[in-house]
MDTraj code that builds the backbone (N, CA, C; nanometers):
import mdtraj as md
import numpy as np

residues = "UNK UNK UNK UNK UNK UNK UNK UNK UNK UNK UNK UNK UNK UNK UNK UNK UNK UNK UNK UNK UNK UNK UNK UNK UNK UNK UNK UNK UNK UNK UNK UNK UNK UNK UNK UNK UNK UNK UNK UNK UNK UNK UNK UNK UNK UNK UNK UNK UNK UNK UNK UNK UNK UNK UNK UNK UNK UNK UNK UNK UNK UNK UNK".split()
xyz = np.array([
    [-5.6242, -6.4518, -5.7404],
    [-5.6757, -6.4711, -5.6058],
    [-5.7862, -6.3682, -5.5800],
    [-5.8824, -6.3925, -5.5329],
    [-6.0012, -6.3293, -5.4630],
    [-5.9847, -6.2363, -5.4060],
    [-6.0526, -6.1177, -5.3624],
    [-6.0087, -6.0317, -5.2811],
    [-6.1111, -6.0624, -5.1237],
    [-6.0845, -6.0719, -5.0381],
    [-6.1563, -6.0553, -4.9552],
    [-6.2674, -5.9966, -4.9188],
    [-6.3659, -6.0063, -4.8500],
    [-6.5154, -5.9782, -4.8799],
    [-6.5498, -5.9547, -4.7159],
    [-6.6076, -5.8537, -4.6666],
    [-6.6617, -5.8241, -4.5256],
    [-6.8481, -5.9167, -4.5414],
    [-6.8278, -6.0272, -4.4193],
    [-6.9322, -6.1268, -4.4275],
    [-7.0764, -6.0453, -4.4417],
    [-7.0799, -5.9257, -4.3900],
    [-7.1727, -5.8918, -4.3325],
    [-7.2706, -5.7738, -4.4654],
    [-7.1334, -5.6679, -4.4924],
    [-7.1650, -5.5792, -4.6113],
    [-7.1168, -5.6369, -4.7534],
    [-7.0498, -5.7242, -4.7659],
    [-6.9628, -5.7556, -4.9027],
    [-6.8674, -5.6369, -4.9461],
    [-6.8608, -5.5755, -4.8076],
    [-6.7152, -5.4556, -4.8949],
    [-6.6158, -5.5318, -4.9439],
    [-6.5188, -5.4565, -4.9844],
    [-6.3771, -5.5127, -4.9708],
    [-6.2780, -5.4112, -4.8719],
    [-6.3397, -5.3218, -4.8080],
    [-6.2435, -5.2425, -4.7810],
    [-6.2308, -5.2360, -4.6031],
    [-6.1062, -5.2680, -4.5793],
    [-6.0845, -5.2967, -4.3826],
    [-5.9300, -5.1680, -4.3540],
    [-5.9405, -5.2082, -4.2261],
    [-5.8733, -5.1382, -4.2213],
    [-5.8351, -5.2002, -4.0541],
    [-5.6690, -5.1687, -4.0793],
    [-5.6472, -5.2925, -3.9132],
    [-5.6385, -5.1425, -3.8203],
    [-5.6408, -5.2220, -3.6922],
    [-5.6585, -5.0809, -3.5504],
    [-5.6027, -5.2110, -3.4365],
    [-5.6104, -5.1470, -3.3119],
    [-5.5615, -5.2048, -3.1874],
    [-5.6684, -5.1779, -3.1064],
    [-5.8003, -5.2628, -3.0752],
    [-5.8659, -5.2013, -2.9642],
    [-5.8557, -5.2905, -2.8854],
    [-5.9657, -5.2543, -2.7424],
    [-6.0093, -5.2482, -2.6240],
    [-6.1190, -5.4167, -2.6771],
    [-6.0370, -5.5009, -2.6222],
    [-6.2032, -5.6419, -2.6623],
    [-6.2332, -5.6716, -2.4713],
    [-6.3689, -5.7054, -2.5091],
    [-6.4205, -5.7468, -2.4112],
    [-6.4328, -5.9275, -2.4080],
    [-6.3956, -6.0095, -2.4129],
    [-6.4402, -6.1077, -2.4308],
    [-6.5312, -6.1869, -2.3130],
    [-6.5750, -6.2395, -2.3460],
    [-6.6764, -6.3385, -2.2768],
    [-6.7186, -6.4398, -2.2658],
    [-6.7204, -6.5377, -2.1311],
    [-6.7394, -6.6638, -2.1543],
    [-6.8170, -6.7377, -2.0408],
    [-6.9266, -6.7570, -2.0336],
    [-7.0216, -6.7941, -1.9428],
    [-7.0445, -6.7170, -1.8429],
    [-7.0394, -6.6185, -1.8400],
    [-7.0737, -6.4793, -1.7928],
    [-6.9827, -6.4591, -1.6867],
    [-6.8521, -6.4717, -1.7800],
    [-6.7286, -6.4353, -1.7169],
    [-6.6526, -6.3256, -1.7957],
    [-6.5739, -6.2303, -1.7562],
    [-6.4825, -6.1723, -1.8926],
    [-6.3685, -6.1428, -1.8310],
    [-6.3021, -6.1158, -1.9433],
    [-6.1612, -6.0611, -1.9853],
    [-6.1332, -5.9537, -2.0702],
    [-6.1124, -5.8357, -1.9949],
    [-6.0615, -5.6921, -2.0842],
    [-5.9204, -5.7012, -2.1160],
    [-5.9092, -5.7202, -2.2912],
    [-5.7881, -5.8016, -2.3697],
    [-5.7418, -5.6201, -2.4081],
    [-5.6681, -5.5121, -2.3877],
    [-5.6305, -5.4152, -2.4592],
    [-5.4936, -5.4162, -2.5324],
    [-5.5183, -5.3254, -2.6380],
    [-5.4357, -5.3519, -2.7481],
    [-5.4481, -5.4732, -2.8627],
    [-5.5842, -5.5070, -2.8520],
    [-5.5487, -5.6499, -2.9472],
    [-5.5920, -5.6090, -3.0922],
    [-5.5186, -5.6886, -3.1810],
    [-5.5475, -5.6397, -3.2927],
    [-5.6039, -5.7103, -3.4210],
    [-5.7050, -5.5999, -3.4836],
    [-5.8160, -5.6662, -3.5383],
    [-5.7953, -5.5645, -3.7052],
    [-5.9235, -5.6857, -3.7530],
    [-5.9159, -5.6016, -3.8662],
    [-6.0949, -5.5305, -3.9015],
    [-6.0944, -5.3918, -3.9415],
    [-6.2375, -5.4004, -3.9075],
    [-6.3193, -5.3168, -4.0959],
    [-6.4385, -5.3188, -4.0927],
    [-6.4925, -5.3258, -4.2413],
    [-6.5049, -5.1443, -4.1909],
    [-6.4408, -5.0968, -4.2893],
    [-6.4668, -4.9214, -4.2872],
    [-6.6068, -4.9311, -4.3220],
    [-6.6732, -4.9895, -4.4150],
    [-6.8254, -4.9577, -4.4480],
    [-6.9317, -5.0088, -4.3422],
    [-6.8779, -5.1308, -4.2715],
    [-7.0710, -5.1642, -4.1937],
    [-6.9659, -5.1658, -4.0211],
    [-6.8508, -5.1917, -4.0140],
    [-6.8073, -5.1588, -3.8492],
    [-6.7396, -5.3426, -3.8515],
    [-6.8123, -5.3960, -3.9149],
    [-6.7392, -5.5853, -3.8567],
    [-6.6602, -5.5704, -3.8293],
    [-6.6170, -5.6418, -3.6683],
    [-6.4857, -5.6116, -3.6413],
    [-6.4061, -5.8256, -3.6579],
    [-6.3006, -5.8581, -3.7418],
    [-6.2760, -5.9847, -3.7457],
    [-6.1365, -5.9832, -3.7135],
    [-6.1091, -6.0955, -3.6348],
    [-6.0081, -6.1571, -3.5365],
    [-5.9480, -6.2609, -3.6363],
    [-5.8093, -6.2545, -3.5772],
    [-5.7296, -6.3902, -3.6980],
    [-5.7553, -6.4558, -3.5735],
    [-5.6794, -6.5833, -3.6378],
    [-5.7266, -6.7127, -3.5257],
    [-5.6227, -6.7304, -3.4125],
    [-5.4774, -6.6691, -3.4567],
    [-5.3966, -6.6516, -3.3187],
    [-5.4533, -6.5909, -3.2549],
    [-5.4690, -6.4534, -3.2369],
    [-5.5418, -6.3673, -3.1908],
    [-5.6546, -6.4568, -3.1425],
    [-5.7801, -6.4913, -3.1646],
    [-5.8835, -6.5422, -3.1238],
    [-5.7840, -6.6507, -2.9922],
    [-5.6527, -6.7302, -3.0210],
    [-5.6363, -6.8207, -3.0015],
    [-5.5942, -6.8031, -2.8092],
    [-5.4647, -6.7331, -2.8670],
    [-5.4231, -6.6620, -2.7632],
    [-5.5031, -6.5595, -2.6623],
    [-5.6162, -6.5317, -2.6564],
    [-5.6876, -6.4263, -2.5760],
    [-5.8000, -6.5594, -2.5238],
    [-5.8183, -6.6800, -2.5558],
    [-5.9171, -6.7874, -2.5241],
    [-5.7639, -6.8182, -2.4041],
    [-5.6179, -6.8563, -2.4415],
    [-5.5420, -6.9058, -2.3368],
    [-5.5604, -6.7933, -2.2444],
    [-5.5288, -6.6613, -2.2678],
    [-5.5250, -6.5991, -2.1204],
    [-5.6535, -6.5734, -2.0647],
    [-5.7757, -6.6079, -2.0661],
    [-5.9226, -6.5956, -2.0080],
    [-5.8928, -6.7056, -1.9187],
    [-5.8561, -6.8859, -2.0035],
    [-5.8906, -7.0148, -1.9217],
    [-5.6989, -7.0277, -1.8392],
    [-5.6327, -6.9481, -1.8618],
    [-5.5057, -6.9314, -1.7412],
    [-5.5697, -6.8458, -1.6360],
    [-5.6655, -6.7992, -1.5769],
    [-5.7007, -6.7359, -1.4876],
    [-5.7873, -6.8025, -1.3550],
])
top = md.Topology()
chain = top.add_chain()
for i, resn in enumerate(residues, 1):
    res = top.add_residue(resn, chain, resSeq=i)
    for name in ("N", "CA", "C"):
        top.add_atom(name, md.element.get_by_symbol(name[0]), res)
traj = md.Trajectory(xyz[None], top)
């Protein structure tokens, strides 16, 4: 199996954290804290799994 690849630098190397997201949606937002991501130690990409993505889209359009 492949190792995973950061889209941006081609590292391989991440590292998961809990931040502060801002999300945004037609120039509306939602400050999501604690959510958790995985991010590229070499260029900063920060990438979202798709629950995550999934669940923070339900609590923006429950509001």
């Amino acid at each position: 199996m492949s190792e995973k690849r950061c889209n941006t630098c081609g590292s391989t190397h991440y590292e998961e954290r809990r931040i502060t997201d801002l999300y945004s949606h037609q120039g509306k937002y939602l400050i999501v804290p604690n959510t958790p991501v995985e991010i590229c130690t070499d260029c900063g990409t920060t990438y979202y799994s798709a629950p995550v993505l999934k669940a923070i889209e339900q609590q923006f359009f429950a509001i």
